[in-house]
MILOMI-528712 format. One record per residue (C-alpha): residue number from 0; x, y, z. Coordinates in steps of 0.05 Angstrom, whole numbers, m for minus. Layout:
BEGIN
voza:px:py:pz
NUM:X:Y:Z .
...
***
This chain:
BEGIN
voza:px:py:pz
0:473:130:61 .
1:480:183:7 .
2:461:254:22 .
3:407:248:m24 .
4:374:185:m22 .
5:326:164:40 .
6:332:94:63 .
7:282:47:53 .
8:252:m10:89 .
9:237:m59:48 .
10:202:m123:67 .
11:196:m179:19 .
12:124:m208:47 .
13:105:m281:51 .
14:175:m324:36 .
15:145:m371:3 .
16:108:m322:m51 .
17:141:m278:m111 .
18:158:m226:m52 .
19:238:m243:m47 .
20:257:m254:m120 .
21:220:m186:m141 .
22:260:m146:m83 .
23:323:m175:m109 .
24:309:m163:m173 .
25:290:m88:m157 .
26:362:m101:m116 .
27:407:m114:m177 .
28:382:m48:m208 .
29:388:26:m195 .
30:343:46:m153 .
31:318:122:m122 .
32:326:109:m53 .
33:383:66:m7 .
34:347:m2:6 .
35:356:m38:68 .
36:321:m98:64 .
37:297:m138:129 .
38:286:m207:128 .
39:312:m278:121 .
40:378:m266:84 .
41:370:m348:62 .
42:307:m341:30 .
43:337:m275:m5 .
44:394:m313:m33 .
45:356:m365:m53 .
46:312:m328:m91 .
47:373:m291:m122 .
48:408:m360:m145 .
49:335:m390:m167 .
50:335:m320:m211 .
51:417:m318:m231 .
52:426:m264:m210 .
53:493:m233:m175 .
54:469:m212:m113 .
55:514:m193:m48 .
56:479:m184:16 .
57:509:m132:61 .
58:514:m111:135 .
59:442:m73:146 .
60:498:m11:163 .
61:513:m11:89 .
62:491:26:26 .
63:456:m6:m21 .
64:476:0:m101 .
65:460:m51:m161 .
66:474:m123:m143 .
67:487:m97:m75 .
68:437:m102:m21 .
69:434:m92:63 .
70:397:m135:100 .
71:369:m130:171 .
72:367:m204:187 .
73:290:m234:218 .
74:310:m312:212 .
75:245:m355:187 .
76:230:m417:231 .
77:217:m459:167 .
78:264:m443:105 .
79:219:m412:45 .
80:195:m460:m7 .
81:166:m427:m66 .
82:92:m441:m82 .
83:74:m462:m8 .
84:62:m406:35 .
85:75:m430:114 .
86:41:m412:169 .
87:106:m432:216 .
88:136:m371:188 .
89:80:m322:205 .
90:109:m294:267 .
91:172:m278:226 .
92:132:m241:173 .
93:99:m196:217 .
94:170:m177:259 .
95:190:m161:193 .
96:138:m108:177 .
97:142:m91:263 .
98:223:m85:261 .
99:213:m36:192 .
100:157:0:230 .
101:201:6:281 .
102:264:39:242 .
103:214:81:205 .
104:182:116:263 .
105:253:121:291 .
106:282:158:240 .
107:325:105:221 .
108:293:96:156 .
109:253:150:117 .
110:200:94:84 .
111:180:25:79 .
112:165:m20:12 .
113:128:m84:21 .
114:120:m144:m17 .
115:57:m185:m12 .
116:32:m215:49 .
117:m4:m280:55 .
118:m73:m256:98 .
119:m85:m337:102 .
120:m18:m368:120 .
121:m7:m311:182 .
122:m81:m335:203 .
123:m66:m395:209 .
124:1:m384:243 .
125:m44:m352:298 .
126:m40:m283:289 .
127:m101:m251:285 .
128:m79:m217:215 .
129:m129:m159:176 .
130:m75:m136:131 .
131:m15:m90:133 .
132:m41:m20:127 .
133:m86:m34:197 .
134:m28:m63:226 .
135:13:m10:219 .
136:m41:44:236 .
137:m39:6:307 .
138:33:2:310 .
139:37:81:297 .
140:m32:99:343 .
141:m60:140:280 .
142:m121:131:232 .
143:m104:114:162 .
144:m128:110:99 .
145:m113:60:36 .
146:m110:81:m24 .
147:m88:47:m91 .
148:m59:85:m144 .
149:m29:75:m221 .
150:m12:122:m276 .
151:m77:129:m289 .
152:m117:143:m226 .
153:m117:148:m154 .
154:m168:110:m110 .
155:m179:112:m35 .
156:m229:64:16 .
157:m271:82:68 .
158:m277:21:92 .
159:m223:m35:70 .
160:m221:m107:92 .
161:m291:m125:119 .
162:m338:m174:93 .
163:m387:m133:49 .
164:m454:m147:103 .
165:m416:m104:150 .
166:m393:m47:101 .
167:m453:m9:104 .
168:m458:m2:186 .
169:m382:16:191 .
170:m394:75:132 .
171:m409:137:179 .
172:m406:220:177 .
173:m343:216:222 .
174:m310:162:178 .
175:m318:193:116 .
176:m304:263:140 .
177:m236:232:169 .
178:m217:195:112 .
179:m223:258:58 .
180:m184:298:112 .
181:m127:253:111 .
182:m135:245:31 .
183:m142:314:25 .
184:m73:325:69 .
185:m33:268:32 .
186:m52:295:m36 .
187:m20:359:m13 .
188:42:327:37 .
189:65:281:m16 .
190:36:289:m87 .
191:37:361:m82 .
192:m27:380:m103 .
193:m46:457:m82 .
194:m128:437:m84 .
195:m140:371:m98 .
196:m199:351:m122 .
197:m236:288:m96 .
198:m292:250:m125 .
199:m326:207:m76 .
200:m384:147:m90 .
201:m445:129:m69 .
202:m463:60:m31 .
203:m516:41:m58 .
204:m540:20:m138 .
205:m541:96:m174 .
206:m517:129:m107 .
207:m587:116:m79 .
208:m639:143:m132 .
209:m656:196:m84 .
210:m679:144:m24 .
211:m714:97:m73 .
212:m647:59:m70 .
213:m621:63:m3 .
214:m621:121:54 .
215:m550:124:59 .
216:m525:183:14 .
217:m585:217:42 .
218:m573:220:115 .
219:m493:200:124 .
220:m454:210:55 .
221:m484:268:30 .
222:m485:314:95 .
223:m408:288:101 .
224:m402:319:29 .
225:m428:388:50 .
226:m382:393:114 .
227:m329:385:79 .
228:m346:434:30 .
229:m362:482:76 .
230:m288:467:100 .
231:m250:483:40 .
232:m252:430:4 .
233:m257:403:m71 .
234:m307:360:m77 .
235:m356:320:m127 .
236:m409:275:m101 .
237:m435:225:m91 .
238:m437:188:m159 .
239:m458:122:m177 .
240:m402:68:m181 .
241:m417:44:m248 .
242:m405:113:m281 .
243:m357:144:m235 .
244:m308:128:m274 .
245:m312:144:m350 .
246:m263:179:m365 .
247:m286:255:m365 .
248:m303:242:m285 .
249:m225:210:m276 .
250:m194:260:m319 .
251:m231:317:m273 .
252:m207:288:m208 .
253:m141:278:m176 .
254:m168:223:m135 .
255:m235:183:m122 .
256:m265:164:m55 .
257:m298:95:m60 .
258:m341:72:0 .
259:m311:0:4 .
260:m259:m49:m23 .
261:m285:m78:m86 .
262:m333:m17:m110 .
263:m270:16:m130 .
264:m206:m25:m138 .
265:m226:m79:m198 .
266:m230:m13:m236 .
267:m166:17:m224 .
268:m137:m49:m229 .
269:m162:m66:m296 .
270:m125:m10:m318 .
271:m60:m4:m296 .
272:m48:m64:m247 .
273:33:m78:m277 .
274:51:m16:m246 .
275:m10:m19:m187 .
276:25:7:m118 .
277:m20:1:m47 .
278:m5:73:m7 .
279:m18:80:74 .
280:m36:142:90 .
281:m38:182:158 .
282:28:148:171 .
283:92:190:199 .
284:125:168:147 .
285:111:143:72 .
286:93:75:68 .
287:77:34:m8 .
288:70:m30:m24 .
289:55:m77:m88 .
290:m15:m74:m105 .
291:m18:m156:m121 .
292:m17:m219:m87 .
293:37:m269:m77 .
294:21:m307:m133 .
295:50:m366:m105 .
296:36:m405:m169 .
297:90:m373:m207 .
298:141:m361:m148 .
299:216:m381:m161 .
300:188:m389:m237 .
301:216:m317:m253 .
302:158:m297:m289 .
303:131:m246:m238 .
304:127:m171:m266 .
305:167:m129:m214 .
306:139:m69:m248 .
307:85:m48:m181 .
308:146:m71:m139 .
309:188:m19:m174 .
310:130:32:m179 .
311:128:29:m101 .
312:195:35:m92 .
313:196:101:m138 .
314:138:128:m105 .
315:158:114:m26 .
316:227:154:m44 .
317:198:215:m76 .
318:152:211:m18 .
319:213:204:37 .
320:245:255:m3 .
321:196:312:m8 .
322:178:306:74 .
323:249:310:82 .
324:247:374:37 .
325:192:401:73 .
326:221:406:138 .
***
């Protein structure tokens, strides 16, 4: 591995989604950091000769360069067929993302990239499966924190996968307090941002009309607010959903706060989701991943945009490499 470039983990997802043929796309180009990616090296040449393109996969002891890519071998029980995601193949998605968790928290790698994951399929493979960022909060013992970004704004949950009749009993002082702390820390770690500023929403319809709407930002969000004012902190709030975002709010904060999944993503999605990337933070190490599904209608098609793949990738290196930097 060069001197300058961090190795990166990089997982391809569900086999049988766009998840291989964007990595070896982002493989036959330059990219920032030295990938090593871990997975089935079948389905990775597959994907490569469904695409055309010149692809050599390498001992995982290797560096990587255009057209050249490592690969940490986790052998699939089932080969990959695009446009069927299978749950016989679960087990070896998750060691994928365990065995990059692994060489991350080692030292062994500096980040990890992941392609799309198939919540369904890994269900049904029996593996009680949430999603990726609280599987790798487990794996590392920590709290962490999703947040979504694009070149146009930065959005972080409180809450992430629940159904929405539990969101409002999991929303608590603690949580929120914890969540802008580790916001508040990544913003500073990795984006290098002296005193960010954080706007955070409201629950309920107009952030509660003063109790006529919900008791909420009255007796959890708001007193979370004020602590962590009174710690040092840059913060706006809380502000209804549906006008959080205009753009004199966005252009005023370097990140927003939203209080569960879909109050905040659909937004930033709408505009920017090409170059969309899905951050973990809290992690000992930078972790990014597409911020899109596995499409599985137009895998092996060659249509998928690789652009959040490639956004992710970017972002996990200049991540890896200012840490590194820092210490």
């Amino acid at each position: 591995m060069g001197a300058q470039r961090p190795r990166i983990a990089l997982v391809p997802g569900e086999p049988g989604g766009v998840g291989p043929e964007l990595c070896v796309r982002l493989a036959a180009g330059e990219t920032a950091g030295d990938l090593l990616a871990i997975g089935d090296p079948r389905t990775l040449r597959h994907a490569a000769q469904t695409l055309g393109l010149n692809l050599e996969l390498v001992d995982a002891g290797a560096s990587s360069a255009p057209g050249v890519l490592p690969v940490l071998p986790v052998e699939q029980p089932a080969p990959a067929r695009f446009g069927f995601a299978d749950p016989e193949n679960a087990a070896s998605v998750i060691e994928a993302l365990r065995e990059a968790a692994h060489l991350c928290a080692s030292g062994r790698a500096q980040g990890m990239v992941t392609g799309p994951i198939h919540k369904a399929s890994i269900n049904l493979g029996g593996i009680p499966y949430r999603g990726t960022t609280e599987l790798l909060a487990e794996l590392a013992g920590c709290e962490v924190v999703m947040m979504l970004a694009n070149r146009h704004m930065r959005v972080a949950l409180v809450t992430t996968h629940l159904p929405l009749r539990d969101v409002a009993d999991a929303i608590t002082g603690t949580k929120i307090l914890r969540t802008l702390d580790i916001m508040h820390r990544a913003l500073r770690t990795d984006f290098g941002i002296d005193r960010p500023r954080i706007v955070v929403l409201g629950l309920n319809p107009h952030a509660g009309e003063s109790g006529h709407l919900g008791q909420e930002e009255l007796t959890i969000i708001e007193p979370a607010l004020d602590a962590a004012r009174a710690g040092g902190m840059d913060i706006t709030g809380p502000l209804p959903a549906d006008t959080a975002f205009l753009p004199h709010h966005v252009a005023a904060a370097d990140a927003v706060l939203a209080m569960y999944h879909d109050q905040g993503l659909p937004v930033l999605k709408y505009s920017g989701f090409e170059h969309g990337v899905n951050m973990t933070l809290g992690l000992p190490y930078p972790r990014v991943a597409v911020d899109h599904g596995t499409a599985l209608d137009l895998a092996g098609k060659g249509l998928a945009d690789a652009g959040s793949l490639s956004e992710a990738e970017k972002l996990c290196s200049a991540f890896a490499a200012q840490r590194a930097a820092a210490t």
